[in-house]
C-alpha positions in Angstrom: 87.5 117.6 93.7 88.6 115.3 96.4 91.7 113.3 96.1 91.0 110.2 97.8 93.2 107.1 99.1 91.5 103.5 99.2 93.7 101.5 101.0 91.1 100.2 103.8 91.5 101.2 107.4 92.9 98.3 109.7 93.2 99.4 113.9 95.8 96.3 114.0 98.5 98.0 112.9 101.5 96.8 115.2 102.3 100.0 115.9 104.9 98.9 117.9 107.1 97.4 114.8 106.0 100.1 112.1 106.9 102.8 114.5 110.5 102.5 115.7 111.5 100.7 112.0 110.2 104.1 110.7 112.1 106.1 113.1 115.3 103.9 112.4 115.3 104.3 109.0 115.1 108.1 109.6 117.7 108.1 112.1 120.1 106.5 109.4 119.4 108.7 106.3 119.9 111.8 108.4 123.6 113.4 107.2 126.7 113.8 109.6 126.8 117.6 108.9 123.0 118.0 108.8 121.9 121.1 111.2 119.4 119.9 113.1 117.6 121.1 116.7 118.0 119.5 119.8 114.6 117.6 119.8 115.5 115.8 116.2 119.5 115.0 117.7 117.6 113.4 120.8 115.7 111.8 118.3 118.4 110.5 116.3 120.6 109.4 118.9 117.8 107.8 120.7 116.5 106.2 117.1 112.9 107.4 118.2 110.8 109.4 116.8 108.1 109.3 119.3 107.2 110.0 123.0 106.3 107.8 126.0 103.2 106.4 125.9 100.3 108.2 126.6 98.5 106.4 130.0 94.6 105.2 129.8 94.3 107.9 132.4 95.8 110.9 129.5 93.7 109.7 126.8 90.3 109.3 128.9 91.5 113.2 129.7 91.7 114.0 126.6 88.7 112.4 125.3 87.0 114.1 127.9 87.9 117.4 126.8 87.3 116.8 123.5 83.8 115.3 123.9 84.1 112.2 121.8 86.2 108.8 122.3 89.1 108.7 119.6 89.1 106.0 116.8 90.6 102.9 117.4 93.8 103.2 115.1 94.7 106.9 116.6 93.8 105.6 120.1 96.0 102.7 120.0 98.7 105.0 118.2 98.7 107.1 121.4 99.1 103.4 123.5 102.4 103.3 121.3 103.9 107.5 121.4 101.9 110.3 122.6 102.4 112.2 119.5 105.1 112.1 116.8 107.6 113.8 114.8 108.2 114.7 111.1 105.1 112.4 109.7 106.1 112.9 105.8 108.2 115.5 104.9 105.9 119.0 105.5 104.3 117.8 108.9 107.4 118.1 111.5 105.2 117.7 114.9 101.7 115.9 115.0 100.1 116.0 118.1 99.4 113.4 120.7 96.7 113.7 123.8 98.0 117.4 125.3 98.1 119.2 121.4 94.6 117.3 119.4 92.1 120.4 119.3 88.9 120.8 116.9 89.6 123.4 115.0 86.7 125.0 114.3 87.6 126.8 111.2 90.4 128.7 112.9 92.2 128.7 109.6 88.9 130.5 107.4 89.5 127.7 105.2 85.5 126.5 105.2 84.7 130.2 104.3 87.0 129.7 101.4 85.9 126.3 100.3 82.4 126.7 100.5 82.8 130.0 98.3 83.7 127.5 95.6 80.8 125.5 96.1 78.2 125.2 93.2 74.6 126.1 94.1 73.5 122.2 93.1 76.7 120.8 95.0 76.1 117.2 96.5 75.2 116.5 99.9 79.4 114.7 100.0 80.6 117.4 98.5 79.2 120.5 101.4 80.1 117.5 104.1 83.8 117.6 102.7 83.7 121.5 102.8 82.9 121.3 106.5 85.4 119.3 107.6 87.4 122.6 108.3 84.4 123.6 111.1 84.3 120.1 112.9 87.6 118.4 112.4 89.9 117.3 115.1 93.3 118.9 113.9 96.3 116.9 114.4 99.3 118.9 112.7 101.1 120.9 115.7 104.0 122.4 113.5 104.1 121.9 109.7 104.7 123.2 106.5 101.2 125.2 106.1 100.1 121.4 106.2 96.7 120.7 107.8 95.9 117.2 109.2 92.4 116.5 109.9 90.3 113.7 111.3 86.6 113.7 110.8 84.5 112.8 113.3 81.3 112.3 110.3 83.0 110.7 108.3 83.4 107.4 110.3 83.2 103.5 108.8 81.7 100.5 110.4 85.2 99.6 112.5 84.7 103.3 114.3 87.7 104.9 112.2 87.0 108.9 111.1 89.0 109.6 108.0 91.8 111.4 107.9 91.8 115.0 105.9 94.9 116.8 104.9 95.6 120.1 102.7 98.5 122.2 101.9 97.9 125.7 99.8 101.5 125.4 98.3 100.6 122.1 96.3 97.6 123.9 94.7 95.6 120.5 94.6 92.1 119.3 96.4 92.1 117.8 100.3 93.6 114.6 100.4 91.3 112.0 101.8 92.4 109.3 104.2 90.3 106.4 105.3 91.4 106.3 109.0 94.8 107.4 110.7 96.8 104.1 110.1 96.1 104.6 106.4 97.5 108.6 106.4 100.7 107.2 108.5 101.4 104.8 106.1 101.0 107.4 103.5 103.5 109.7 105.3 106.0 106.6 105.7 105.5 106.2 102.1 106.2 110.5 101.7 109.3 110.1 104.0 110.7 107.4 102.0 109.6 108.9 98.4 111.7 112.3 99.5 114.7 110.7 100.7 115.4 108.3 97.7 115.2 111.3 95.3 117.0 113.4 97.2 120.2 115.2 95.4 122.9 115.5 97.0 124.9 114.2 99.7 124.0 112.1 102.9 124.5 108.6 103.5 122.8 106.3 100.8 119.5 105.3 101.6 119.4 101.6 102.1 117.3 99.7 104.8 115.1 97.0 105.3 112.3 98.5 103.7 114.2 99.4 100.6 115.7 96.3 100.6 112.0 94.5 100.8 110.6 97.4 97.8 113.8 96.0 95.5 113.4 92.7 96.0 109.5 92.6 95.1 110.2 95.1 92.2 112.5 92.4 90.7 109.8 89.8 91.5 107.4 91.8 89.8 109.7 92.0 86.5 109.2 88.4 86.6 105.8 88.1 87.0 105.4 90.9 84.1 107.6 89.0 81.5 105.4 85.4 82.8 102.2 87.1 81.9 101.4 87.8 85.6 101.1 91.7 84.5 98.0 92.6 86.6 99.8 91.4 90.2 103.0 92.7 88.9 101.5 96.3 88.4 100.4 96.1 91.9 103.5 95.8 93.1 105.5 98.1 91.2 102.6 101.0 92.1 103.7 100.4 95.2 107.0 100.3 95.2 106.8 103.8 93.5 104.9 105.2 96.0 107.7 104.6 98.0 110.3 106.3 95.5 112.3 103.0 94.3 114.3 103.6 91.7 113.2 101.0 88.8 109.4 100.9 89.9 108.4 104.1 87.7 109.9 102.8 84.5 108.8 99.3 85.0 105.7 100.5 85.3 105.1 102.7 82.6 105.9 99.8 80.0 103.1 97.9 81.3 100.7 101.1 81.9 101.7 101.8 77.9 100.2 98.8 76.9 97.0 99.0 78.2 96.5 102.4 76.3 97.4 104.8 78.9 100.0 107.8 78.6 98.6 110.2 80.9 102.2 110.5 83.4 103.8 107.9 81.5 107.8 108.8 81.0 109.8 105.4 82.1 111.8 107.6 84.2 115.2 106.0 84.8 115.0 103.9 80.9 113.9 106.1 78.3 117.4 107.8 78.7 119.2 104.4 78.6 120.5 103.6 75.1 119.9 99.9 75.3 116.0 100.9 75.6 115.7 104.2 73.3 114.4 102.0 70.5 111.1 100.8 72.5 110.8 103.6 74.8 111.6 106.7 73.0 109.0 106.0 70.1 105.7 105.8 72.6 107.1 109.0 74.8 108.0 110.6 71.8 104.2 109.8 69.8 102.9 111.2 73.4 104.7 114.4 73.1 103.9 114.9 68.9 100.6 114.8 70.2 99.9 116.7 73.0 102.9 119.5 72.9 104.1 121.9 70.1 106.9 123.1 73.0 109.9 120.5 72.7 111.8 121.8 75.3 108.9 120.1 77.4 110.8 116.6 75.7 113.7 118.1 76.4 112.6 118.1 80.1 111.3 114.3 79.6 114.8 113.2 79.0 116.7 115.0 81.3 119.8 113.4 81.1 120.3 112.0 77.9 123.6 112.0 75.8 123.9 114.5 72.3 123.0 111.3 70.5 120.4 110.0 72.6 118.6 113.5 71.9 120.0 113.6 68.8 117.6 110.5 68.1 114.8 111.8 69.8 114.4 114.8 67.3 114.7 113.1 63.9 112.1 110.8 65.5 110.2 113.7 66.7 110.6 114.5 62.9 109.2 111.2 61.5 106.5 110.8 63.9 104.9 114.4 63.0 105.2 113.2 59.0 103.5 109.9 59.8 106.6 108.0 58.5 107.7 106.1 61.6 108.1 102.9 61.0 109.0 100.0 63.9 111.9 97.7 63.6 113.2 94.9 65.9 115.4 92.2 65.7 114.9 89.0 65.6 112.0 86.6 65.0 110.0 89.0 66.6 111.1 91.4 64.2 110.1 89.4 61.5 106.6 89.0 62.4 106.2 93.0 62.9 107.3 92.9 59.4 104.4 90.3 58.5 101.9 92.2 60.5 102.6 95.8 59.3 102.0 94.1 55.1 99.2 92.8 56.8 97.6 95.7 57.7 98.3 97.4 54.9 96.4 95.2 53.3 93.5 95.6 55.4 93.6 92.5 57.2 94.0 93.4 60.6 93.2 90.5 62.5 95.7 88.7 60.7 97.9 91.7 61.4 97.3 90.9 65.1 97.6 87.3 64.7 101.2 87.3 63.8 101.9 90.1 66.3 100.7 87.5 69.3 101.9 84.4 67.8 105.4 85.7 67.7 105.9 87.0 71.6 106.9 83.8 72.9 110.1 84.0 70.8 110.6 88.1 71.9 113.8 88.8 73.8 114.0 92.3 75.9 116.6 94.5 75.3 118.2 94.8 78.6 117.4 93.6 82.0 114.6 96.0 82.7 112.4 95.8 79.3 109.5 93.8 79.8 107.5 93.9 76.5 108.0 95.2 72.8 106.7 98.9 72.7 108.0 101.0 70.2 105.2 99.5 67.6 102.3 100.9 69.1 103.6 104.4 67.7 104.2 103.3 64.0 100.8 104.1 61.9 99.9 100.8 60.6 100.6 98.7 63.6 99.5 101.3 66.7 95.9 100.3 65.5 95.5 97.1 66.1 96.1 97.5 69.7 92.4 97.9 71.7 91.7 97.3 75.5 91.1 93.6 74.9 94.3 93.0 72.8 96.5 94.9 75.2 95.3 92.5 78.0 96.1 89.3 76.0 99.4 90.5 75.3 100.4 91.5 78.6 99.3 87.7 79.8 101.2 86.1 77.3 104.7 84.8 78.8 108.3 86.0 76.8 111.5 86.9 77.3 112.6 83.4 77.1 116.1 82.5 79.4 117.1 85.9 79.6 114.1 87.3 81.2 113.1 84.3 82.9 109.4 84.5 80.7 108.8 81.3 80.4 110.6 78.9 82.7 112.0 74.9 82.1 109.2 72.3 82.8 106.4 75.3 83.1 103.0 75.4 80.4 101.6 78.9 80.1 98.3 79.5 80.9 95.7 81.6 80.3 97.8 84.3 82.1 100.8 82.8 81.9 102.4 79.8 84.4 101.0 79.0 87.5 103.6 79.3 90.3 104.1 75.4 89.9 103.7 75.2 86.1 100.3 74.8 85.7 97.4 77.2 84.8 94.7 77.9 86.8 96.3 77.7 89.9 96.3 80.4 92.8 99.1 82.5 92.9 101.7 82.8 95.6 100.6 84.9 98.3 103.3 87.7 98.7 103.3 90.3 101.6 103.1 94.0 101.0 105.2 96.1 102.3 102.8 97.6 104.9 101.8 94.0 105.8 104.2 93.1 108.4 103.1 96.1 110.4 99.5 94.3 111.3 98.8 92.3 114.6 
């Protein structure tokens, strides 16, 4: 099956901001005592990781030799650098006007994918298989990376989606709307690999990460003022783009609307102040799915004797059906309410006091945006459905310390409006990518 990114095609890209800022921030991350080639020292010292510009006069050339007039966001790429170096972290050369070639299924790939394909396969899913006999190929010198462009699969701007494949991550093509979309993508790669990167080398601070933190702290903000939904948003991006505090930020707010599929709060679930929210919904996930605990051993890679410690007896508890949630507080008071409540059977009630008492909630540390740890305890976990999980993301807490519900604001239905009231339009913010469009 096809793994696809949405992000729509746009042939404005400025090109000629996203492009050297990119090559920049490379240039900088790159280690005194690296070994690298001539080509990539040029590169760094000239902070470029292009070539000149390709003329009108090259790219009519080449279109002639290819037979078809390149899309508009690849065209106007070669305008900018006539071909480009280490896009991501596997492709090290992709080609500009002299290097483009169809490939014509030099690799035997199309033999290999339409082996796999079932006798009542869909008319998308044979077009995808052939993309290895028509494509335009782009990578020049990679990690056994292939970069595609379709010339069939084209939208209503004239962009042809962008196709890549590596046999060494064992996973289905990788769909990209146009070409703007897949270098964005491998911006995104480049800057995922170098913030989790062990080691030495200089740390990896720039104007981009330095945009990514700044919106990921905004983003705890909006979480804790009910904004969750514009608030994931940003912190899925942000984590494409490897920030540190993204992940775990994230995973709090994907817990609560019932999914655990990936879900670890890297970076938290380790930290003491957190292990009594965190650990009980990773720890639920794991009695659940796994009988190995070294593979929550991995999870919380890490972790201190106690920490661990912790995790097993509530490993332990969980498996018996005896945990039972805690917090302080008047929160904590309520949970007690709630949990005698559905005991009893009356679980709207249950619910009732749950809601009623997040306004008064206070996180445990900087980065906790919501009470979690009860959706693991037998009687309480229930009472959490898909509607539920919504209305208590969208209701404001944290008071002062996480900014939840600020002086002189009323919450709304999804918590304050950016000047207090509800119903009002939120603040437009820019993505990350924005600022690279004409």
């Amino acid at each position: 099956m096809l793994t696809e990114n949405t992000v729509p095609g746009n042939a404005d890209v400025d090109w000629r901001t996203f492009l050297p800022r990119w090559s920049g921030e490379w240039a900088d991350a790159l280690p005194d005592d690296e070994v690298r080639d001539a080509d990539d020292e040029a590169a760094r010292r000239s902070r470029w990781l292009g070539f000149p510009p390709a003329s009108e006069e090259r790219i009519a050339a080449m279109e002639k030799r290819l037979g078809r007039r390149m899309p508009p966001s690849y065209r106007s790429f070669l305008q900018v650098t006539d071909g480009w170096r280490h896009a991501g972290g596997f492709v090290w050369l992709l080609a500009g006007t002299a290097d483009a070639r169809w490939h014509d299924n030099a690799s035997g790939l199309a033999d290999l994918f339409e082996e796999y394909l079932e006798e009542d396969a869909e008319p998308e899913e044979r077009r995808e298989a052939g993309v290895w006999r028509r494509g335009l190929q782009l990578d020049v010198e990679s990690d056994a990376t292939y970069v595609l462009l379709d010339p069939e699969d084209v939208d209503d701007d004239g962009e042809w989606a962008v196709y890549t494949w590596a046999s060494w991550r064992a996973d289905a093509p990788e769909r990209y709307p146009d070409f703007r979309a897949f270098m964005e993508a491998m911006f995104r790669e480049f800057h995922s690999l170098r913030s989790h990167r062990a080691g030495g080398g200089p740390e990896f601070v720039n104007a981009t990460t330095r945009e990514l933190d700044a919106r990921v702290e905004d983003a705890r903000r909006d979480a804790l003022r009910g904004d969750w939904e514009r608030a994931l948003k940003t912190l899925d991006e942000a984590k494409g783009y490897g920030r540190p505090r993204a992940a775990g930020l994230g995973d709090q707010i994907r817990r609560l609307l019932g999914l655990t599929y990936m879900v670890y709060f890297p970076g938290l679930v380790t930290d003491p102040r957190y292990a009594s929210e965190l650990l009980p919904p990773l720890v639920a996930e794991h009695a659940a799915r796994s009988h190995d605990d070294a593979v929550l051993t991995n999870h919380l890679r890490g972790a201190d004797e106690a920490l661990m410690s912790r995790a097993r007896a509530m490993l332990d508890q969980v498996r018996a059906g005896t945990y039972r949630y805690t917090a302080p507080g008047p929160f904590g008071a309520a949970v007690d309410r709630a949990r005698e409540l559905a005991r009893r059977g009356d679980t709207d009630q249950a619910w009732r006091a749950l809601i009623d008492a997040l306004p008064l909630w206070q996180p445990l540390g900087p980065d906790h945006l919501a009470p979690l740890g009860w959706v693991t305890d037998p009687l309480l976990g229930p009472l959490l459905t898909p509607e539920r999980s919504r209305a208590f993301l969208s209701t404001p807490r944290g008071g002062p310390a996480g900014r939840g519900v600020l002086p002189g604001t009323r919450p709304g239905p999804a918590g304050p409006g950016p000047t207090g009231g509800p119903g009002q339009a939120p603040d437009a913010r820019p993505t990350a990518s924005s600022r690279w469009k004409g």
